[in-house]
C-alpha positions as CSV (number, residue, x, y, z in Angstrom):
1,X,-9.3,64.1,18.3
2,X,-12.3,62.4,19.6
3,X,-13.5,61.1,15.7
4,X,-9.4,59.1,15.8
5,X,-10.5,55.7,16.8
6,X,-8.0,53.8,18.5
7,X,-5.8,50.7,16.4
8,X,-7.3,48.1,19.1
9,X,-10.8,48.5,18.9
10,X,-10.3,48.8,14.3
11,X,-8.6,45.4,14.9
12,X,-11.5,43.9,17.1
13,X,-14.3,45.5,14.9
14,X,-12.5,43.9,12.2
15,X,-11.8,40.5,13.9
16,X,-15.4,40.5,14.5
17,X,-16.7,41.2,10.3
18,X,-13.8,39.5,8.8
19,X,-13.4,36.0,10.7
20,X,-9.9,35.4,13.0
21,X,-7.0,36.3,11.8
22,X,-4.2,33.5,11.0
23,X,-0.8,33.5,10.9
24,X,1.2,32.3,8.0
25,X,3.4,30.1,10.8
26,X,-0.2,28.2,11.8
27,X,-0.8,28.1,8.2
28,X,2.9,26.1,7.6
29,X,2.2,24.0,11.1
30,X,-1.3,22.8,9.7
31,X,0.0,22.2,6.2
32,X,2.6,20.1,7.6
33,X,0.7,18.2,9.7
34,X,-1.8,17.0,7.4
35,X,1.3,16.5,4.7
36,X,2.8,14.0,7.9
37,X,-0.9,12.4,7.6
38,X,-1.7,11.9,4.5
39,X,1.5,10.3,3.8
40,X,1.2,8.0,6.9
41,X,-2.2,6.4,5.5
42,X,-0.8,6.9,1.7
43,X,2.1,4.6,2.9
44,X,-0.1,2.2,4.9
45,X,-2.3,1.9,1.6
46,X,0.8,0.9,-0.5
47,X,2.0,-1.6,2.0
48,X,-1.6,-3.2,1.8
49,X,-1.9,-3.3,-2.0
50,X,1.6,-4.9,-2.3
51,X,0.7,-7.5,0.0
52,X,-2.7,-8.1,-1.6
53,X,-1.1,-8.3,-4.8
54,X,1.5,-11.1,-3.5
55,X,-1.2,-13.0,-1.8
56,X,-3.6,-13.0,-4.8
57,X,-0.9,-13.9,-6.9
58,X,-0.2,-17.3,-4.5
59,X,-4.0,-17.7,-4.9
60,X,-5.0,-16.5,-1.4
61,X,-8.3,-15.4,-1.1
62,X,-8.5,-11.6,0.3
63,X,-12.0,-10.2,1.8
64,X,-12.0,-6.1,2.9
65,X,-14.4,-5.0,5.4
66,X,-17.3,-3.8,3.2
67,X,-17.5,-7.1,1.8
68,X,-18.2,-8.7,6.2
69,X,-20.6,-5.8,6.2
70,X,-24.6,-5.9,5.5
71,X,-25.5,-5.3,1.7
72,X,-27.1,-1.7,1.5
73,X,-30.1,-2.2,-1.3
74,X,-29.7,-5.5,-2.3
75,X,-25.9,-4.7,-3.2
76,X,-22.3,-4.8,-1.5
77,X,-20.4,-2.7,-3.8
78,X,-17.2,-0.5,-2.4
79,X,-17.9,3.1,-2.3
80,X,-17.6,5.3,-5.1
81,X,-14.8,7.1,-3.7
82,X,-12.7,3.8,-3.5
83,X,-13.0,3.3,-7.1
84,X,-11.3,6.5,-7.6
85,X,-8.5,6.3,-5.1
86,X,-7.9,2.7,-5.0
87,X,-9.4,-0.3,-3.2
88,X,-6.5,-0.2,-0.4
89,X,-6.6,3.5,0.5
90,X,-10.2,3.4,1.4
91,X,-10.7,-0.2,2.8
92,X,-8.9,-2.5,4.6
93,X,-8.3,-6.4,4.1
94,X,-10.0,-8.4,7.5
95,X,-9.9,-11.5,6.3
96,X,-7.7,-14.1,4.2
97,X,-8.2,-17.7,2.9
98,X,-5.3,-20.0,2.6
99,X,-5.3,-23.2,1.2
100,X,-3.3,-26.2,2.1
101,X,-2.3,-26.7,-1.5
102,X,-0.8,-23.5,-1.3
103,X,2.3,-23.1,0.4
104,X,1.4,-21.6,4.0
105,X,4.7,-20.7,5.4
106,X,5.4,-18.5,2.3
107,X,2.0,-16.7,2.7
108,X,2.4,-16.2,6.5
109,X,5.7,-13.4,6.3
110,X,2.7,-11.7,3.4
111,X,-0.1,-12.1,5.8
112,X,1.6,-10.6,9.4
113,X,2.4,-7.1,7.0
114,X,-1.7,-6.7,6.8
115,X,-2.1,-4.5,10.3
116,X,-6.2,-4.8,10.7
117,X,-6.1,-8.4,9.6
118,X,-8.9,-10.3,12.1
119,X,-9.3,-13.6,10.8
120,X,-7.7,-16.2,8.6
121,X,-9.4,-19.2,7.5
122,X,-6.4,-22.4,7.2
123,X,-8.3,-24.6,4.5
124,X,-6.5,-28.2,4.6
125,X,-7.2,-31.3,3.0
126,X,-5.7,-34.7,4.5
127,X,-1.9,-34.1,5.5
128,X,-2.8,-33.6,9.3
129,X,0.6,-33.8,10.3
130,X,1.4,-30.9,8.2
131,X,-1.9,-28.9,8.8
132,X,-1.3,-29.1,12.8
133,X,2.0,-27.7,12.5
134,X,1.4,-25.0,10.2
135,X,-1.9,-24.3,12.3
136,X,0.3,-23.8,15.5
137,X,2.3,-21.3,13.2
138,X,0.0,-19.4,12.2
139,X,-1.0,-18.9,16.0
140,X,2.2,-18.6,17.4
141,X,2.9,-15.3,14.9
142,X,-0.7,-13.8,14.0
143,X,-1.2,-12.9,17.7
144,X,-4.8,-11.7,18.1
145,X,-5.9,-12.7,14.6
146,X,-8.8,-15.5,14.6
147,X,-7.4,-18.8,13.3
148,X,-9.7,-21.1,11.7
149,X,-8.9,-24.4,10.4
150,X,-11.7,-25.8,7.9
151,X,-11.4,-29.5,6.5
152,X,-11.9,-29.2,2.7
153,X,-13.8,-32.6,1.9
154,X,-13.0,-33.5,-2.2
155,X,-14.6,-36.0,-4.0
């Protein structure tokens, strides 16, 4: 029987001409793993977009990191691909603008769910009593978020 060709060295030649071989298991582990991640960032994306919405609604300004990047061609549009999936599942918000004539201390609980948050910009007019303790707040809770406080000269 010397034309027989033994099972192992079929399976290797094969191995060789048709790729690995997978298992349906490591097909079930992989599937579930990038089920566990996509939902992970899908959820992360909702959070955002809620708190976006809540903060535009108080009139808080909102900037995402393509806008703190360099214009490509003259332009500073989002990607093509955010248009499609949503603004808050490809970008994230870096930067808000709150206003003294907006309530502060209801924006804060909004601002502290925004996890890559880097700096917020406290725009106040002429209560300093009020705009020092708010300020203090704002650092006490945002810990390793960029406070700035701008004077907003009117007239």
């Amino acid at each position: 029987m010397r034309g027989v060709v033994s099972p192992t060295k079929t399976q290797r030649r094969f191995h060789w001409v048709f790729g690995p071989r997978y298992s349906v298991r490591g097909l079930v582990v992989a599937v579930t793993v990038l089920a566990v991640a996509f939902g992970i960032v899908t959820e992360r994306a909702r959070r955002q977009h809620d708190a976006v919405n809540r903060l535009r609604a108080m009139g808080v300004g909102i900037r995402y990191d393509y806008q703190l990047r360099p214009p490509v061609n003259g332009r500073q549009n989002p990607s093509s691909i955010s248009r499609l999936l949503g603004m808050d599942m490809c970008h994230n918000v870096v930067s808000v603008i709150v206003h003294d004539s907006h309530d502060a201390s209801t924006a804060l609980p909004i601002v502290k769910r925004l996890p890559r948050l880097r700096t917020v910009e406290y725009c106040w007019n002429n209560d300093f009593d009020r705009t020092e303790k708010t300020f203090k707040r704002y650092t006490k809770e945002l810990r390793g978020v960029e406070i700035q406080s701008i004077m907003a000269i009117v007239g």
